[in-house]
C-alpha positions in Angstrom: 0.0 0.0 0.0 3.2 2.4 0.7 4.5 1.5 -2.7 1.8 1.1 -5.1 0.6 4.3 -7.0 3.6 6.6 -5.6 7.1 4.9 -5.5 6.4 1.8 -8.1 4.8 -0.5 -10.1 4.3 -4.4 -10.8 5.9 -4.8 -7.5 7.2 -7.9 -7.1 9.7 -7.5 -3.6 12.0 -5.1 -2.2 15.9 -5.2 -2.1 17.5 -5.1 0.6 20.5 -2.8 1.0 23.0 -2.6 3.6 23.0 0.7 5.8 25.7 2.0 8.0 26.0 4.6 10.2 29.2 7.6 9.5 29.4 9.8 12.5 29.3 11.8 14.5 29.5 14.5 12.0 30.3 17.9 13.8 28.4 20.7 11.6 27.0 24.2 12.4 27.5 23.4 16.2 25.1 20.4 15.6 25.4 16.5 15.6 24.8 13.9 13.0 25.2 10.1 12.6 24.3 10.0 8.9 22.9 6.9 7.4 24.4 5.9 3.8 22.9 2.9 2.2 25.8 0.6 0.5 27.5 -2.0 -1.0 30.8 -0.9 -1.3 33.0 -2.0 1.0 35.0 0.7 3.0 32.8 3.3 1.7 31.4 4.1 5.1 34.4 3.3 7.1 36.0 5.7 5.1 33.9 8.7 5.6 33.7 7.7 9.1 37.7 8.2 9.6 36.8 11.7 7.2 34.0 12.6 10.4 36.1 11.7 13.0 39.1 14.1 11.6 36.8 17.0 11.2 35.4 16.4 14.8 38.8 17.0 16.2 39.3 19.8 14.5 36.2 21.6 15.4 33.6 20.7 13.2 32.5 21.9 9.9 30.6 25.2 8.7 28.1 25.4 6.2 25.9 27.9 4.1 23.1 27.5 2.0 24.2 29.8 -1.1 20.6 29.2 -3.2 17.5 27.4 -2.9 15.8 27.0 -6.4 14.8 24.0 -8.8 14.4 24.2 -12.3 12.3 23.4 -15.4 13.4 23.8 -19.1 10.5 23.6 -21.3 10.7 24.0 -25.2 8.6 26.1 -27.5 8.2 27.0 -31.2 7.9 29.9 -33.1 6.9 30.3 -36.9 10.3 32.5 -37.0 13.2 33.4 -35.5 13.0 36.2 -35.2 9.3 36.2 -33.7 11.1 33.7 -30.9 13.3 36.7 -30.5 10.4 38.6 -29.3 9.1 36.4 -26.5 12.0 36.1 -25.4 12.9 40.4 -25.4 8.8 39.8 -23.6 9.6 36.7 -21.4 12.7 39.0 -20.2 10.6 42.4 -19.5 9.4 42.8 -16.2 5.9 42.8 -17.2 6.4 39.6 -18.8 8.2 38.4 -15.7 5.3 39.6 -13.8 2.5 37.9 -15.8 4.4 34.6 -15.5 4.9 34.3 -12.4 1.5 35.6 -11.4 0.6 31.9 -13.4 3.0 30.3 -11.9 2.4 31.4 -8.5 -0.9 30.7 -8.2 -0.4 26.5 -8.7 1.4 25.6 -5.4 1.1 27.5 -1.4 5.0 26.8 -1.9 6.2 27.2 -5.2 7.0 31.2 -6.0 8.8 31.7 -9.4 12.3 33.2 -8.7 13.8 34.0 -12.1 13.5 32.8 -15.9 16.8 31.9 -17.9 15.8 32.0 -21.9 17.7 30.9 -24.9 17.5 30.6 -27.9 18.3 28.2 -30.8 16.6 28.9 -34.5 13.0 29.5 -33.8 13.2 27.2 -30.5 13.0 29.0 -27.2 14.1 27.3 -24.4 12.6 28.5 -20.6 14.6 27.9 -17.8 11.9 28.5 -14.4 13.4 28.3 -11.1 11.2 28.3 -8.0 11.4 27.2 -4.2 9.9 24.3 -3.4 9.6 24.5 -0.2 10.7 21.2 1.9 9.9 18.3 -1.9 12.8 18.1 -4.1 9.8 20.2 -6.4 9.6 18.6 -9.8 6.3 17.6 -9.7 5.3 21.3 -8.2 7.5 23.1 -10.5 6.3 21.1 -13.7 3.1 21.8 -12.6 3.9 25.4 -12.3 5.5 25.8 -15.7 2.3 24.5 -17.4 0.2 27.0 -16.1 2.9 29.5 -16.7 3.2 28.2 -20.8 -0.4 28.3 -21.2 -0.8 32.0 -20.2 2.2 32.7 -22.7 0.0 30.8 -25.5 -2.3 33.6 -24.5 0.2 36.5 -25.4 1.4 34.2 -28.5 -1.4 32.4 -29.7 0.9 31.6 -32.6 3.5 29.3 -30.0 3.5 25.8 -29.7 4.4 24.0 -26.9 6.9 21.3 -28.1 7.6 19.7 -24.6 7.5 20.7 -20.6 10.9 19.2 -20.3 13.4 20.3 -23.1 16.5 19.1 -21.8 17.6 23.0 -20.3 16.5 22.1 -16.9 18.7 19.9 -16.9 17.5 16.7 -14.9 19.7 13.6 -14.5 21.9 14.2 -17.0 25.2 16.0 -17.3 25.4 19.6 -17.8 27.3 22.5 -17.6 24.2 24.7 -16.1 24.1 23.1 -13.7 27.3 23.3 -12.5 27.6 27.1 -13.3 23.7 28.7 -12.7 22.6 25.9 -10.1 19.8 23.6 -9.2 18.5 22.7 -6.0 20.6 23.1 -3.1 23.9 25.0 -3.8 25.8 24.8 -0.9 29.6 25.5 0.4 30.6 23.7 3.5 34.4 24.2 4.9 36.4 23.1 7.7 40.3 23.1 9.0 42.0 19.9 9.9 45.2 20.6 12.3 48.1 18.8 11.6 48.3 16.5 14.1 45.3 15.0 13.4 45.9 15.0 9.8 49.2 13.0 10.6 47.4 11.1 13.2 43.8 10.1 12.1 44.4 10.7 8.3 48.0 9.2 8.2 49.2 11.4 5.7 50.7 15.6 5.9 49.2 18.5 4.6 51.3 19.0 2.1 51.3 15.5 0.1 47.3 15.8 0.3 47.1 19.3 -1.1 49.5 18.0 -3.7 47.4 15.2 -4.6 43.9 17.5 -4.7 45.8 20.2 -7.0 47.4 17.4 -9.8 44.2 14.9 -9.0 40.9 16.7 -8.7 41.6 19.9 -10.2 44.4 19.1 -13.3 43.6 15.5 -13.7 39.7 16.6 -13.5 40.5 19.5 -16.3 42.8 17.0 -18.0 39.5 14.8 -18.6 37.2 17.4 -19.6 35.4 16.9 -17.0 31.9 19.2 -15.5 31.1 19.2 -12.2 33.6 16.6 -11.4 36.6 18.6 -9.7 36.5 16.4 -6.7 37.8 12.1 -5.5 34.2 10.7 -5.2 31.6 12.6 -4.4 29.0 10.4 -6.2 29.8 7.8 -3.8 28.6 9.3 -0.7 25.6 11.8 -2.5 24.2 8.1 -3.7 24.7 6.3 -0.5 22.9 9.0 1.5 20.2 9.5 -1.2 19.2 5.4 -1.2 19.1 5.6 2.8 17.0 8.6 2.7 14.1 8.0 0.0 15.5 10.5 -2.8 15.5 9.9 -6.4 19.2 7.8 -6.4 19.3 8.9 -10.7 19.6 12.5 -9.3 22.7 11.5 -8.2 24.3 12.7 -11.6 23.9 16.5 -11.4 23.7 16.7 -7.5 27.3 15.1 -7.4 28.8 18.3 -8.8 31.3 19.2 -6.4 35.0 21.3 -6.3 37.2 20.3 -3.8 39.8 22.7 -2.8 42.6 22.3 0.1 45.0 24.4 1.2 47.8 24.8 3.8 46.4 27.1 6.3 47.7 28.3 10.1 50.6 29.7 12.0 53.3 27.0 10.7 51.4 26.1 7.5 51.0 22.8 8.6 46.8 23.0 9.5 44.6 21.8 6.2 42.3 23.9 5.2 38.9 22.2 3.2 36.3 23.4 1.2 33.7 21.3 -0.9 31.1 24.0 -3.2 28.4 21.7 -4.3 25.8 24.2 -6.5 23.1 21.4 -7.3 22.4 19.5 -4.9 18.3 18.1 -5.6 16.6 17.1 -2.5 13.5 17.1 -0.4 12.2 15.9 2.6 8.5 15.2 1.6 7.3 12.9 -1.4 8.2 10.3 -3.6 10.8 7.4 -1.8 11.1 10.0 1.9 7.1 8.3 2.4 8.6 5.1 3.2 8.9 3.6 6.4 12.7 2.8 6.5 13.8 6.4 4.7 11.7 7.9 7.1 13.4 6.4 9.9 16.9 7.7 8.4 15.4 11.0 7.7 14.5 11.2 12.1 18.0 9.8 12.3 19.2 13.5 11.2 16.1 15.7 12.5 14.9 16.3 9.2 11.8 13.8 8.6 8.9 15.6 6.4 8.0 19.2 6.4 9.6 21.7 8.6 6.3 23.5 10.2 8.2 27.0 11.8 10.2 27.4 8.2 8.6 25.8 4.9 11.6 24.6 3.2 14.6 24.1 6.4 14.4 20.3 6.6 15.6 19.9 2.8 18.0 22.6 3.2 19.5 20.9 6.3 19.7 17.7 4.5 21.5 19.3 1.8 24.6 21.2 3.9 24.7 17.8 5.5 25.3 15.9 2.4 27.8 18.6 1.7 29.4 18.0 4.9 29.3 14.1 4.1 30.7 14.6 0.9 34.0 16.7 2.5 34.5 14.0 4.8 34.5 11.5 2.2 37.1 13.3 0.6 39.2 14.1 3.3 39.1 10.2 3.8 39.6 9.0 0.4 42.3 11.9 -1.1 44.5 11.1 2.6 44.4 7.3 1.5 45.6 8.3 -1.9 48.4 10.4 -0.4 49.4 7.9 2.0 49.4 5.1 -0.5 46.7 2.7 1.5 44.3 3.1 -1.2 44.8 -0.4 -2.4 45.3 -2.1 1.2 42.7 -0.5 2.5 40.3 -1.7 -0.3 42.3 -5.3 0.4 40.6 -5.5 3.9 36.9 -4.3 3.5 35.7 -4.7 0.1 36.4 -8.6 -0.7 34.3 -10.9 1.1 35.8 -14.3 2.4 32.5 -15.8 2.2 32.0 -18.2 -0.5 27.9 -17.5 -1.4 27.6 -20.5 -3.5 28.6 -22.7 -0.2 25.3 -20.9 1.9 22.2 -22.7 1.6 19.4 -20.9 0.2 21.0 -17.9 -1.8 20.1 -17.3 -5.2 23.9 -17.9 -6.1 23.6 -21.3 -5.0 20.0 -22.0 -6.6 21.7 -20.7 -9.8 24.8 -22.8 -9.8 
């Protein structure tokens, strides 16, 4: 009855996942154990080393830098140069005005924020962004955007609608807008590391890990072409959290965009200074996968279960600077293993099972062999 009619279809089971625990993470002055749903060995015993080091150095601090998802719908125009024109109105503020007065009036939560237009031949591309309040929004905001487009088809009578979605949003897929205008969450989160931790708990010194992060994450990252992707892993531990917490795990693509940056810092030079800027982070706290009974349970684990009633919108914004702050600690974690050399060993130890599956009775491996 959870399922059916709001998370799936022909349902035939569910499949279990293993969750651990990472903690405590020290952020804003608060405390988290954060749940992150796995099967990749060392993944959470990783970030856990990652929490521990920014506990002892004080915790992290974090700021919510905008709050906005998006829709890209496509229209036609018989000419360019008509397209031109809606977009010179779309860009007015009467137009402005008139749009978001449509939009608006769909959703107590949803309040248009700004429209980004371009335009290809006679195509016009409309990029809304609205809050969403505490749901990751896409439902809301589509909603939104077609009662938006059809009071446009009332200005232009002569515009077709060619799809709500036209790829300019852009959703689960990846794209340079994202990275550079934002979707979601964006959110900055930064801590310092003294040295004697970071020789103690991450095995490594300051100087070989911001020498990794400059030639890895930043060069190699360029080196590759890549977008979004100046960081060790940050997919690993956006995914993990996003499976333990009931969010859409495909979103992981453009909510993984992350730059990592470390830097020698204090009176000797010795202290690590990190920062992880992640500007599209999607994520809610109402809807979809965060109605089940298990990802509600991880949700209470960090204080952040459903709506927030004082601010509309604070739970999903809390679960987004604590991904953030997951996300550093994974880093710290994974780029002092690389530095040290114990990426291999470590891997060695916790992700190779010495169970032989095909000797259990009753697993599928066996009932296949």
């Amino acid at each position: 009855r959870e399922v059916m009619g709001a998370c799936c279809e022909n349902v035939i089971g569910y499949m279990p996942i293993p969750v651990g625990v990472a903690g405590p993470l020290f952020l804003d002055n608060k405390e988290f154990q954060v749940p992150m749903a796995t099967t990749e060995g060392c993944l959470v015993a990783s970030t856990n080393r990652g929490c521990r080091a920014i506990c002892l150095g004080g915790g992290a601090s974090s700021r919510i830098l905008a709050d906005g998802m998006t829709r890209g719908p496509v229209v036609r125009l018989p000419t360019a140069c008509h397209a031109a024109e809606v977009k010179v109105w779309l860009e007015s503020p009467e137009g402005f005005k008139i749009m978001k007065e449509a939009f608006d009036s769909t959703s107590r939560f949803a309040r248009l924020q700004k429209l980004l237009i371009s335009l290809a031949g006679r195509n016009l591309y409309i990029r809304f962004q609205s809050g969403t309040g505490d749901a990751m929004g896409m439902n809301m905001i589509s909603k939104g955007t077609e009662k938006a487009l059809a009071r446009l088809s009332e200005e232009f009578p002569d515009l077709q609608v060619i799809a709500i979605s036209g790829n300019y949003c852009t959703d689960k897929k990846p794209a340079a807008i994202n990275w550079i205008e934002g979707r979601g969450k964006s959110v900055v989160c930064e801590a310092v590391i003294p040295a004697k931790v970071v020789r103690e708990v991450l095995k490594t010194t300051t100087e070989d890990i911001v020498e990794v992060n400059i030639n890895k994450n930043l060069v190699g990252s360029a080196m590759a072409g890549s977008i979004g992707g100046y960081n060790a892993h940050a997919a690993n531990i956006v995914t993990a959290i996003y499976i333990a917490c009931g969010q859409d795990a495909a979103q992981n693509v453009g909510s993984s965009n992350c730059i990592t940056l470390m830097e020698r810092t204090g009176s000797t030079n010795e202290d690590l200074y990190i920062s992880c800027t992640m500007p599209s982070i999607e994520i809610g706290t109402v809807g979809g996968g965060t109605n089940l009974l298990p990802q509600q349970a991880c949700l209470q684990m960090l204080g952040v279960q459903g709506a927030s009633q004082d601010n509309p919108g604070e739970n999903a914004r809390q679960l987004a600077k604590i991904v953030c702050a997951t996300v550093m600690a994974g880093e710290l974690s994974l780029m002092a293993a690389l530095a040290a050399g114990h990426l291999v060993k470590s891997h060695m130890i916790h992700n190779r099972s010495k169970i032989n599956l095909q000797d259990l009775q009753g697993t599928c491996t066996k009932k296949a062999a």
